[in-house]
C-alpha positions in Angstrom: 28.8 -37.6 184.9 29.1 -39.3 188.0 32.2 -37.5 189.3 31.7 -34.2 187.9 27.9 -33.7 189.2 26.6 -36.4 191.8 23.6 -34.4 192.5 22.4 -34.7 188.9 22.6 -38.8 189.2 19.6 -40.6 190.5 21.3 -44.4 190.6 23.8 -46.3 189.1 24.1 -49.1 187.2 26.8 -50.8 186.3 26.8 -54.4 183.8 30.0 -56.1 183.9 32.2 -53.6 185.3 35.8 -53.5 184.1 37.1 -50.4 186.0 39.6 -51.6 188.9 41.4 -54.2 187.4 42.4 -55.9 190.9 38.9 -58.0 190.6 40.1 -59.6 187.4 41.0 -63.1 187.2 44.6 -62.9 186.1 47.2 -65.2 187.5 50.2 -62.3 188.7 52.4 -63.5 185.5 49.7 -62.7 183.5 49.2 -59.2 184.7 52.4 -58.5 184.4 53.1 -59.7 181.0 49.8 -56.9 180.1 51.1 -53.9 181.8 54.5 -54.6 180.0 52.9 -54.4 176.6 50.9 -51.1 177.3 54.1 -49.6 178.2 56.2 -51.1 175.8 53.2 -49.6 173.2 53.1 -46.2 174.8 57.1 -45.4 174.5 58.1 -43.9 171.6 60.4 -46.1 170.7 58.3 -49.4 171.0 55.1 -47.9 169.9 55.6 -48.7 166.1 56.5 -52.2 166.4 53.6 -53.2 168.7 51.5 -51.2 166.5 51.9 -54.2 163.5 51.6 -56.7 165.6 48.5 -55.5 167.0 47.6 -55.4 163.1 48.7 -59.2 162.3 46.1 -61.9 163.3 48.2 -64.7 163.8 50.1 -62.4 166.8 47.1 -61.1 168.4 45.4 -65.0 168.3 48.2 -66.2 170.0 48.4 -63.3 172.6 44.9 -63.5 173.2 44.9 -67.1 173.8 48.3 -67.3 176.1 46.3 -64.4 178.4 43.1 -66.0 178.6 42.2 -65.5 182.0 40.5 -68.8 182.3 42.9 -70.6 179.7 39.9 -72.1 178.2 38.8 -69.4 175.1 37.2 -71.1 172.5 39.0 -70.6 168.9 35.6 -68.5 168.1 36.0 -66.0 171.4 39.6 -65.5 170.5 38.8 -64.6 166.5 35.9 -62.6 167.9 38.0 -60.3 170.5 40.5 -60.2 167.3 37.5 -58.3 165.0 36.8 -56.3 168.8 39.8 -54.9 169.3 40.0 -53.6 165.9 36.7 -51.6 166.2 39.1 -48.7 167.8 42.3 -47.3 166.9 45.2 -49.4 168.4 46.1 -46.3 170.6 42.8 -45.7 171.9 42.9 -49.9 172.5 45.7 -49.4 174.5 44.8 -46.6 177.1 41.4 -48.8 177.4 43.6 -52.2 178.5 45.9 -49.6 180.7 42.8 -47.9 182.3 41.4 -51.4 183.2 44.4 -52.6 185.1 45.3 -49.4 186.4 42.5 -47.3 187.3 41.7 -46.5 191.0 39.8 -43.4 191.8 40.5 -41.6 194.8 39.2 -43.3 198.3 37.9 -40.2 199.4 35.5 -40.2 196.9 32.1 -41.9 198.4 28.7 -42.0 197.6 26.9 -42.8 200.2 23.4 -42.2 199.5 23.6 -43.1 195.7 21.3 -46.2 194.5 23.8 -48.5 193.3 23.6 -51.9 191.2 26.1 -54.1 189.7 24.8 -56.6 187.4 27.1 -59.8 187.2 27.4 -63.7 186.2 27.5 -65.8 188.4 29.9 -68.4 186.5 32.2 -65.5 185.4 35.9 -66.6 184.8 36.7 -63.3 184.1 35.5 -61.4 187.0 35.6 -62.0 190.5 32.6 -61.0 191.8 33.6 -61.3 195.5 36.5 -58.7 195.3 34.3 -56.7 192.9 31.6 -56.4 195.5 34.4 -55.2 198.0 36.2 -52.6 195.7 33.1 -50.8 194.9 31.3 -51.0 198.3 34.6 -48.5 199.3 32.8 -45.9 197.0 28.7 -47.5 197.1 28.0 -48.1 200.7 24.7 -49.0 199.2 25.5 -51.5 196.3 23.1 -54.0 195.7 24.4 -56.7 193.4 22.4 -58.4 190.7 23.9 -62.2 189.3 22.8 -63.7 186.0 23.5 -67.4 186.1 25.4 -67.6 182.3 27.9 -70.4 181.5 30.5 -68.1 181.0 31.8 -64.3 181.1 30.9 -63.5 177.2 26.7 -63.3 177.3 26.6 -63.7 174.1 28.4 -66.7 173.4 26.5 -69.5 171.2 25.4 -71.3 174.3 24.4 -68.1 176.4 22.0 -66.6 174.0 18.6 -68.2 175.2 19.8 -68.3 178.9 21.0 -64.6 178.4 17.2 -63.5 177.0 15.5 -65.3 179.1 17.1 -63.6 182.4 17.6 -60.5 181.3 14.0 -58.8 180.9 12.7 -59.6 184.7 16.2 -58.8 186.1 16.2 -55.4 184.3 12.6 -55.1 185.5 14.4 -56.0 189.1 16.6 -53.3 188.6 14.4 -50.5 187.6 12.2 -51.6 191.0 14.9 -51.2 192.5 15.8 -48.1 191.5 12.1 -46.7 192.1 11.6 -45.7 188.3 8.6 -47.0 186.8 7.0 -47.6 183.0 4.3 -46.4 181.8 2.4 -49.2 182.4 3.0 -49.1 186.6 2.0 -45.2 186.3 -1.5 -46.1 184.6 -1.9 -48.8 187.3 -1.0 -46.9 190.0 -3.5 -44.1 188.4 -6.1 -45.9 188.5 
């Protein structure tokens, strides 16, 4: 919506953004081994093979844990991104894990005047927030970033979930302030 009718937008908001994959937390080896398996699973001649392994647990557990960004994923966060990646087709897996390492839109594409927010955690060991900040201030001149302070880049793992509803109401309040839209609640007050 974004690209194909800017006028239409008024702000942007973006929660853990995944979309230029230079800001992710991957040691070189690592990328590497990932963009060899999306296109070893996009030719024609590897597709089929990747395709059952991507449908055998024990493979995907182990893939999962040797590219753990941080190294540390819990044996739960690994069985859970196991049920995750099943919720699509394992093509439609594959052009999402391409798209995240690969896409870059064009530089000449800017928004300069377009409310912008990223929302982030602060203890992410997925993301790096510093390089995200830079990669989308090319496009947001405006970006105003937002940091929830969660022990770790899934919000809703086990020891997240009171931290995570706790900050999240008053920072979404934040960002609709931000924003300049207002409840209900504001417009009666201001009413009166």
């Amino acid at each position: 919506m974004l690209l194909n009718d800017p006028n239409g937008c008024q702000g942007n908001l973006f929660i853990y953004p995944l979309a230029m994959g230079s800001h992710i937390k991957y040691s070189s080896g690592k990328k590497k081994v990932v963009k060899y398996l999306v296109s070893f699973a996009k030719s024609p001649l590897f597709n089929p093979l990747l395709k059952k392994m991507f449908h055998s647990d024990r493979i995907m557990y182990f893939l999962f844990k040797k590219l753990s960004a941080s190294g540390v994923s819990t044996d739960a966060d690994l069985k859970r991104r196991i049920i995750n990646s099943r919720m699509c087709s394992f093509n439609t897996y594959i052009y999402g894990v391409s798209s995240i390492f690969g896409f870059q839109p064009s530089r000449e594409k800017k928004f300069p005047g377009l409310k912008t927010i990223i929302v982030l955690n602060k203890n992410d060991e997925l993301i790096d927030s510093r390089f995200t900040l830079k990669n989308y201030r090319n496009y947001f001149p405006n970006l105003i970033m937002k940091y929830l302070n969660l022990g770790s880049h899934n919000p809703t793992r086990k020891e997240n979930n009171q931290a995570f509803n706790r900050l999240f109401p008053p920072l979404l309040q934040d960002i609709l302030n931000e924003l300049g839209v207002r409840n209900k609640k504001q417009e009666l007050r201001i009413r009166k």
